[in-house]
C-alpha positions as CSV (number, residue, x, y, z in Angstrom):
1,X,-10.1,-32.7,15.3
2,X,-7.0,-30.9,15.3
3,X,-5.5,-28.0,17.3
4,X,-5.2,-24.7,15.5
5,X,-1.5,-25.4,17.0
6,X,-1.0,-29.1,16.2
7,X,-2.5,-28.3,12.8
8,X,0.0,-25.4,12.0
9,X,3.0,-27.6,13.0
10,X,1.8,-30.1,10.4
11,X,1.2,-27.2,7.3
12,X,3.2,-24.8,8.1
13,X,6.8,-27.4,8.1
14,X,7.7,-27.2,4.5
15,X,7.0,-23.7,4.4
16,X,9.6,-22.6,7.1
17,X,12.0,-25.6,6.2
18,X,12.1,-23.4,2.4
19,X,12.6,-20.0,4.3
20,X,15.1,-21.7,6.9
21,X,17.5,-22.5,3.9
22,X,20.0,-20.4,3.5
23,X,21.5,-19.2,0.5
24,X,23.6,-16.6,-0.7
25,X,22.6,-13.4,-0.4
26,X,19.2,-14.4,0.3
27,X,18.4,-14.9,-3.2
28,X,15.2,-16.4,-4.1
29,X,14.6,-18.0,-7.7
30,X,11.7,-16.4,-8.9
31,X,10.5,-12.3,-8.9
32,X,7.3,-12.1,-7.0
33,X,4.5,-9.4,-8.0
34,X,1.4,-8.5,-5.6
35,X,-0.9,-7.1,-7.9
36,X,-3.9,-4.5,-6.9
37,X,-4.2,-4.5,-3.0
38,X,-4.7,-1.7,-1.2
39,X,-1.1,-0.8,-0.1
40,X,-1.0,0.7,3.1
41,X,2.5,1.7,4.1
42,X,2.4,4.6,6.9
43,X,6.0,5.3,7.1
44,X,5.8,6.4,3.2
45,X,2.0,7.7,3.2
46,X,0.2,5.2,1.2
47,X,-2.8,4.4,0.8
48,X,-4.3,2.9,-2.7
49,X,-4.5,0.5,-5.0
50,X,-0.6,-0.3,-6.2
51,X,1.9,-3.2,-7.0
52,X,4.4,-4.6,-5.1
53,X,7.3,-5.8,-6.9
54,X,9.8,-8.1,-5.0
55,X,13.6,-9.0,-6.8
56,X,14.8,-11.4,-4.4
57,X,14.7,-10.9,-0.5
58,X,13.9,-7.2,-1.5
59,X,11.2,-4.5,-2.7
60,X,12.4,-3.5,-5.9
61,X,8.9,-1.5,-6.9
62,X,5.6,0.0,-5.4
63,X,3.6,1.9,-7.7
64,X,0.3,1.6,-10.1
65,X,0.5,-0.5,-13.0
66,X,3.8,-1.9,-12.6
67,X,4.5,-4.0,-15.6
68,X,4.1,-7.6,-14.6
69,X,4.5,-9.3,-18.2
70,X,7.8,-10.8,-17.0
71,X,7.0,-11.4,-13.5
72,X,7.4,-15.2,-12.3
73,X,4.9,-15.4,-10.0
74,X,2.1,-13.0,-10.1
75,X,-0.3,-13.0,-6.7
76,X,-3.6,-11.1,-7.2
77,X,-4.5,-8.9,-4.0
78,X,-7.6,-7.5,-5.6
79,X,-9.6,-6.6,-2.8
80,X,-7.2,-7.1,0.2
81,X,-4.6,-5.2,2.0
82,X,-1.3,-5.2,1.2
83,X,0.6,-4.0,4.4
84,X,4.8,-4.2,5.6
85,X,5.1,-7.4,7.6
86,X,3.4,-6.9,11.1
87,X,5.7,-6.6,13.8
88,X,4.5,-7.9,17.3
89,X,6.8,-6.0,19.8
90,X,5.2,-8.2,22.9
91,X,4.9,-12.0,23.4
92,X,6.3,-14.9,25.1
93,X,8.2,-17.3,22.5
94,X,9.1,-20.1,24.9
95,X,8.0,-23.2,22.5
96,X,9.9,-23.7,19.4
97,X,6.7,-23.7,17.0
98,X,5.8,-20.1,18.4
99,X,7.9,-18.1,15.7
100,X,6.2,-20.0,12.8
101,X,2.7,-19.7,14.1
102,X,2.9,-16.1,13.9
103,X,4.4,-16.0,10.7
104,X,0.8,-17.8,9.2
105,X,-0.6,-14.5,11.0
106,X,1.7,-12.3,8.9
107,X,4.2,-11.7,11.7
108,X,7.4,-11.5,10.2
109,X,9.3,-10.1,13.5
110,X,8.9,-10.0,17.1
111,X,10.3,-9.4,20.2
112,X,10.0,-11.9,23.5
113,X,9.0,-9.7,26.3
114,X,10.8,-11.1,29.2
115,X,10.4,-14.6,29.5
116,X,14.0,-15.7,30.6
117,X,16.8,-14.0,32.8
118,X,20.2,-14.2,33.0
119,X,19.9,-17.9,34.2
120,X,18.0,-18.9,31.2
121,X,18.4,-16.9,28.8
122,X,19.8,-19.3,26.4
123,X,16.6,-20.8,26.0
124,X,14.6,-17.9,24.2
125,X,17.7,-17.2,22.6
126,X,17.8,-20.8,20.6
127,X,14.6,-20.4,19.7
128,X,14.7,-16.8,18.5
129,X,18.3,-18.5,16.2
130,X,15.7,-21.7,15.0
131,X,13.1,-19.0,14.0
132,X,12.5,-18.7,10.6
133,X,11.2,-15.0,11.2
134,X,13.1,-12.3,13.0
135,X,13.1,-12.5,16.7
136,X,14.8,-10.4,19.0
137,X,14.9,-10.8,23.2
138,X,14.0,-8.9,25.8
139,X,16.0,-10.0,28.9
140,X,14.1,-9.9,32.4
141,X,15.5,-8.0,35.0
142,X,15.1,-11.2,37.4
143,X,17.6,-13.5,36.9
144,X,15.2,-16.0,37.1
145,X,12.8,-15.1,34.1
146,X,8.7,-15.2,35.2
147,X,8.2,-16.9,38.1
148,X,4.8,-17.8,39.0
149,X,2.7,-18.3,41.8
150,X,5.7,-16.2,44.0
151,X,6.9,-13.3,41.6
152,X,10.4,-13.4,40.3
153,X,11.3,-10.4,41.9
154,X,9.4,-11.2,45.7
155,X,13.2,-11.8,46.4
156,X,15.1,-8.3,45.0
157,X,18.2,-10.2,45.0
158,X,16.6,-11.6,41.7
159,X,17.1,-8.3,40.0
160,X,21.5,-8.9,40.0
161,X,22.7,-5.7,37.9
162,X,26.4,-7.7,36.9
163,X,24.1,-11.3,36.3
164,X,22.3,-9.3,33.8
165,X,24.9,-7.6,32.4
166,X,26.7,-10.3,31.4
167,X,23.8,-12.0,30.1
168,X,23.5,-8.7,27.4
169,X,27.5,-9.1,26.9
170,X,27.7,-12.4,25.5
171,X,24.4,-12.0,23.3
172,X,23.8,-8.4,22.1
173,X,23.1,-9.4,18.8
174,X,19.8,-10.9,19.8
175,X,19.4,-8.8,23.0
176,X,17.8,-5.8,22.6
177,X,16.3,-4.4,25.7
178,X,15.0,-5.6,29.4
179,X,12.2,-6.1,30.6
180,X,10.4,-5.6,34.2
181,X,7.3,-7.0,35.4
182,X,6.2,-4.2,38.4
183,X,3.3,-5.6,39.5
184,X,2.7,-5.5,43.6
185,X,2.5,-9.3,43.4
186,X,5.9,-9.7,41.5
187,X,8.0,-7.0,42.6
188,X,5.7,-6.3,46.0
189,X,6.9,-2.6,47.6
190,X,10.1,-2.4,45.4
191,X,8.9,-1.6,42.2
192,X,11.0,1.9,42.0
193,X,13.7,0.2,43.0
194,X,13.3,-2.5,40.3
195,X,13.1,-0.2,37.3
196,X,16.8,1.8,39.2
197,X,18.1,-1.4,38.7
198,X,17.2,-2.1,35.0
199,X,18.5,1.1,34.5
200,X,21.7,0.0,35.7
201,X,21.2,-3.2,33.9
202,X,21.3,-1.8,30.2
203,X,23.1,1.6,31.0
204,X,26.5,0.6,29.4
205,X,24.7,-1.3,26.4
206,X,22.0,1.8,25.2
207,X,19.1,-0.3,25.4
208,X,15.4,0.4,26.2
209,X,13.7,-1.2,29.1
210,X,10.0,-2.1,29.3
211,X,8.3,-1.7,32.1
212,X,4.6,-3.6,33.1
213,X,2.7,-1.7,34.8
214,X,-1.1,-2.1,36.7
215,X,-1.9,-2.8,40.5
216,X,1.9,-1.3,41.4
217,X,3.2,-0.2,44.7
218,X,3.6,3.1,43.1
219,X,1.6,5.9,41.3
220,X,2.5,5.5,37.3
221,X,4.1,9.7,37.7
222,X,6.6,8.4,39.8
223,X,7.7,5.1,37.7
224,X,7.5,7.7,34.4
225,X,10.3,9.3,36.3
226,X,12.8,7.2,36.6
227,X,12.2,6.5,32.3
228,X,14.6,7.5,29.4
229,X,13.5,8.4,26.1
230,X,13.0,5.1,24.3
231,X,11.9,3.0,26.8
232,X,8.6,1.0,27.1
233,X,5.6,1.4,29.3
234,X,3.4,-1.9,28.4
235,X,-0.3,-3.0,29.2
236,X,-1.0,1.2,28.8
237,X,-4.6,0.4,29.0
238,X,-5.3,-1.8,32.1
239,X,-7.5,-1.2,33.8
240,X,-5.6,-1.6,37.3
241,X,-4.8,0.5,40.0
242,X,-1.9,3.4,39.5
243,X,-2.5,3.0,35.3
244,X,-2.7,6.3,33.2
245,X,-5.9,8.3,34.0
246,X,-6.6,10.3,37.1
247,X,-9.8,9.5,39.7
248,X,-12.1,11.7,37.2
249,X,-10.7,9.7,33.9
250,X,-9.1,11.7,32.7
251,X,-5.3,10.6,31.1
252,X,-2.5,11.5,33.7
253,X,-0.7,15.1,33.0
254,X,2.3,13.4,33.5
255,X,1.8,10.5,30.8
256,X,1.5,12.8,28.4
257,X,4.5,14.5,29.3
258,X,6.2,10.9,29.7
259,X,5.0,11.0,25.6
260,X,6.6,14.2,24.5
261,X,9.9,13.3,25.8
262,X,10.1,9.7,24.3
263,X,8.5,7.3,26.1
264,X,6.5,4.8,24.2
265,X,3.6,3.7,25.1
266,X,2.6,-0.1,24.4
267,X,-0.5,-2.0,24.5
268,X,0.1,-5.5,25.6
269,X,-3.0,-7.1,25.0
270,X,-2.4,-10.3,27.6
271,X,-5.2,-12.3,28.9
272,X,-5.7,-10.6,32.8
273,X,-6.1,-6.9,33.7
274,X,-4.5,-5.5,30.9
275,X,-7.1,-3.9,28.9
276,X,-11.0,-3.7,29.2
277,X,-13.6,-1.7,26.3
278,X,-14.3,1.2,28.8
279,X,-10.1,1.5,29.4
280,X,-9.2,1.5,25.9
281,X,-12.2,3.7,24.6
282,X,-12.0,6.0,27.3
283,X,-7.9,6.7,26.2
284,X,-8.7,6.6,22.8
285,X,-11.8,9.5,23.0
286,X,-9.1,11.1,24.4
287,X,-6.7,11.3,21.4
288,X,-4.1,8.7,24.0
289,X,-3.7,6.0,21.4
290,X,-1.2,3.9,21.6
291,X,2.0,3.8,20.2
292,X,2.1,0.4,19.7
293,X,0.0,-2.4,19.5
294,X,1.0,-6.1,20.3
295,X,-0.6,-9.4,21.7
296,X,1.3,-10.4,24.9
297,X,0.5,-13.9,23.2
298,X,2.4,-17.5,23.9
299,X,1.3,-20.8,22.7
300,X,0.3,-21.6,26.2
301,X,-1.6,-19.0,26.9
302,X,-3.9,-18.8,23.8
303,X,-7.8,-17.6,24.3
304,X,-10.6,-16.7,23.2
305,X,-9.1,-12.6,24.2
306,X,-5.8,-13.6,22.0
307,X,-5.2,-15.9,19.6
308,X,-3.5,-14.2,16.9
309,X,-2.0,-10.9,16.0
310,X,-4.7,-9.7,13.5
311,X,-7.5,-10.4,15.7
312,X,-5.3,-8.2,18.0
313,X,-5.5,-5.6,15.9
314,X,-9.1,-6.0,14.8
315,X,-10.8,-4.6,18.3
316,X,-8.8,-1.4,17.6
317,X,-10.7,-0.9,14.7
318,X,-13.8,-1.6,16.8
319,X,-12.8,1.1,19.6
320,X,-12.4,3.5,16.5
321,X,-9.1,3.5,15.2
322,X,-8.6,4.2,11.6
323,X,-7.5,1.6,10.0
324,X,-4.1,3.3,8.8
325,X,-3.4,4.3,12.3
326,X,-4.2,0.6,13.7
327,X,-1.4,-0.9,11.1
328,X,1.1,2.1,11.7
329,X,0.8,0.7,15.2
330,X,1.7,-2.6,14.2
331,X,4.3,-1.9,11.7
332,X,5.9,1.3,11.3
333,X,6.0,2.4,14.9
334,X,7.0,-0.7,16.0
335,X,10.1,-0.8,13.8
336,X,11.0,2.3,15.6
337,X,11.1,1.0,19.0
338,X,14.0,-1.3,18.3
339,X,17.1,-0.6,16.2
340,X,17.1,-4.0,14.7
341,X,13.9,-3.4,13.5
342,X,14.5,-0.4,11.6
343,X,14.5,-1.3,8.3
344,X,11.6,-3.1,8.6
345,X,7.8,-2.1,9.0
346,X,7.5,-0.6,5.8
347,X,7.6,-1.2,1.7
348,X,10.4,1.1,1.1
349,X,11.8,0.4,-2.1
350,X,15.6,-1.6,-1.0
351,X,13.7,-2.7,2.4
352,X,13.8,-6.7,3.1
353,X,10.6,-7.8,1.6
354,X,8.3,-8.7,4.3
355,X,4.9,-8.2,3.2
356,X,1.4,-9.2,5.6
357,X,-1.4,-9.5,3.2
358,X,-5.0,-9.7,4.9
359,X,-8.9,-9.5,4.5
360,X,-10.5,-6.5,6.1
361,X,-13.8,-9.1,6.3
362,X,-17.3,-7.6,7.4
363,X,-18.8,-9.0,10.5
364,X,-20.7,-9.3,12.4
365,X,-17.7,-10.5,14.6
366,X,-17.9,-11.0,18.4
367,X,-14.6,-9.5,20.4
368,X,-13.8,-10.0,24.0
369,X,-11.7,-8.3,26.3
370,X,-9.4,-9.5,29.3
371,X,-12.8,-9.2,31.4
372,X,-14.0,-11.7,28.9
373,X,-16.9,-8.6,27.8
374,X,-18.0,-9.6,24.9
375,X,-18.7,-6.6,22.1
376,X,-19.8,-6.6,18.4
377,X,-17.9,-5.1,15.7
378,X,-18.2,-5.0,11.9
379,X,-14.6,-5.2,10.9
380,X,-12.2,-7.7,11.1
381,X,-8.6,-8.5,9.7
382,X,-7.3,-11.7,8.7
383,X,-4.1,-12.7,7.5
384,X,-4.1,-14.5,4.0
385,X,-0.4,-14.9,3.4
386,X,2.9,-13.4,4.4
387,X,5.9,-12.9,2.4
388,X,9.3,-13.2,4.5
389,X,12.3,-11.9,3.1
390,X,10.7,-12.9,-0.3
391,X,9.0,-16.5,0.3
392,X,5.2,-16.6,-0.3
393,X,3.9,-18.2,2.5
394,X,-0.1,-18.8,2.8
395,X,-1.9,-18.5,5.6
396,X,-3.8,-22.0,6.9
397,X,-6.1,-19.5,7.8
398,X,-7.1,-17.9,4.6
């Protein structure tokens, strides 16, 4: 029987071989219609039952009744969502197939959270060029990218400010932030120290950094300090020692000022001690929910807890998320994190037309979390095609 990977590689070819063409302009032969779904587009306020209209690589219409008569191709959403092109803001692309499997999920852009430093870099980066998708980099502090069982930055000499700037010098056009893993078991007692020099890192360039945090040296207040407005705080809901509530439960005083002043707060799904049910309900009957959702997924490290970006998304709905508020997370707000995403995330009339279209199916569906707790929910979204800069693309999973 085939892998859900090997089996992508094999369907999914001629689709991204199409979309890897390049033409002029981006122009695309035929006009695309998505007819009756339930457009959901948070940046803009809607929510109903609309058309889509897409001339070329863009949206040219989004409204009720659109005439279709001379439409080319006309794809019935009756009964689905119709939703901007989900944008995970935190995985690990280091295979080339990665970028494509995602898209079959309706992830038309993402962002590599780390996995190479300034000694590597070039391999993310040819894979984020290859990918048919947008893909953008995060470079990691350490020089050496993820380093595992000894953390990459066990040795502080790792984190080399000039190493990294140069790194962001020769590529800024796929580089768009740093990030730093501050975990006591990769950056042991120097985690404040780490983050100073990330600082220094992407000072001259205007970039965000992104921090991990759980089971750190230091308390979360005093890592929130050394933060600029724009940066990242990821895995917001682990469950680890020094992570955002205080010994009665409550969320931190200082996280939510960390919030007001422009700090993002990220979810970072991952597969160990970044989230549990009692964690991410606990924040969320709290009115802390995230700013962004993404999977923290890689080829290689696909379970049961995370195997695609919808099913991701799903156990939001089962912790009580609105649905509008669970796709803002994974659209709209994440185009806001990262200038090159900026005109993305939404069905804005002009916008690059990158459409997700998925089932909201009815369970009962079992979820798990990274402490592999299993939990019941009655809602769950699946991707049934994506459109990418105007290519229909069905999902092998629909």
């Amino acid at each position: 029987m085939l892998t859900r990977r090997a089996f992508l590689q094999n369907t999914i070819a001629t689709s991204v071989a199409a979309l890897s063409t390049k033409t002029d302009g981006f122009a695309v032969e035929d006009d695309l219609v998505i007819a009756g779904g339930r457009v959901i587009d948070p940046k803009n306020n809607l929510d109903g039952v609309l058309d889509v209209a897409i001339q070329g690589s863009r949206i040219r219409a989004v409204g009720a009744n659109l005439d279709i008569s001379n439409a080319s191709k006309i794809l019935n959403a009756k009964g689905r969502l119709v939703v901007p092109g989900l944008i995970d803001i935190h995985t690990h692309t280091r295979f080339m197939e990665m970028p494509s499997i995602c898209l079959s999920d309706g992830v038309t852009s993402l962002i590599d959270g780390g996995s190479q430093g300034a000694d590597r870099i070039d391999e993310i980066l040819a894979v984020a060029r290859a990918a048919p998708n947008l893909v953008r980099v995060l470079l990691n502090v350490a020089r050496t990218g993820i380093t595992r069982p000894v953390g990459e930055l066990m040795d502080l000499r790792n984190a080399d400010v000039q190493a990294g700037q140069q790194a962001i010098e020769r590529n800024q056009e796929l580089i768009v932030g740093l990030k730093a893993r501050l975990s006591d078991t990769v950056a042991a007692d120097a985690d404040l120290e780490v983050v100073r020099r990330a600082q220094a890192i992407v000072s001259p360039f205007n970039l965000p950094i992104m921090v991990h945090v759980g089971n750190t040296a230091s308390p979360l207040p005093a890592i929130l300090e050394l933060l600029k407005p724009g940066d990242i705080v990821t895995h917001v809901y682990t469950q680890q020692r020094h992570g955002i509530f205080t010994d009665d439960g409550q969320v931190l005083p200082e996280v939510l000022a960390a919030r007001d002043r422009g700090i993002w707060f990220d979810i970072g799904h991952g597969r160990i001690g970044h989230i549990t049910w009692e964690t991410g309900a606990r924040a969320i009957d709290q009115g802390f929910l995230p700013d962004t959702i993404s999977s923290d997924w890689s080829v290689a490290g696909s379970t049961d807890q995370v195997f695609n970006f919808p099913n991701v998304l799903s156990k939001f709905l089962l912790l009580g998320m609105s649905l509008p508020d669970v796709i803002k997370c994974g659209t709209t707000n994440a185009a806001q994190v990262f200038p090159a995403f900026h005109d993305r995330g939404t069905l804005s009339v002009g916008r690059p037309a990158d459409v997700a279209i998925l089932d909201l199916r009815e369970g009962p569906f079992e979820f798990v979390d990274n402490e592999h707790t299993p939990r019941t929910g009655n809602k769950k979204l699946v991707a049934t095609d994506t459109i990418l800069n105007g290519r229909h693309i069905p999902s092998v999973q629909a």
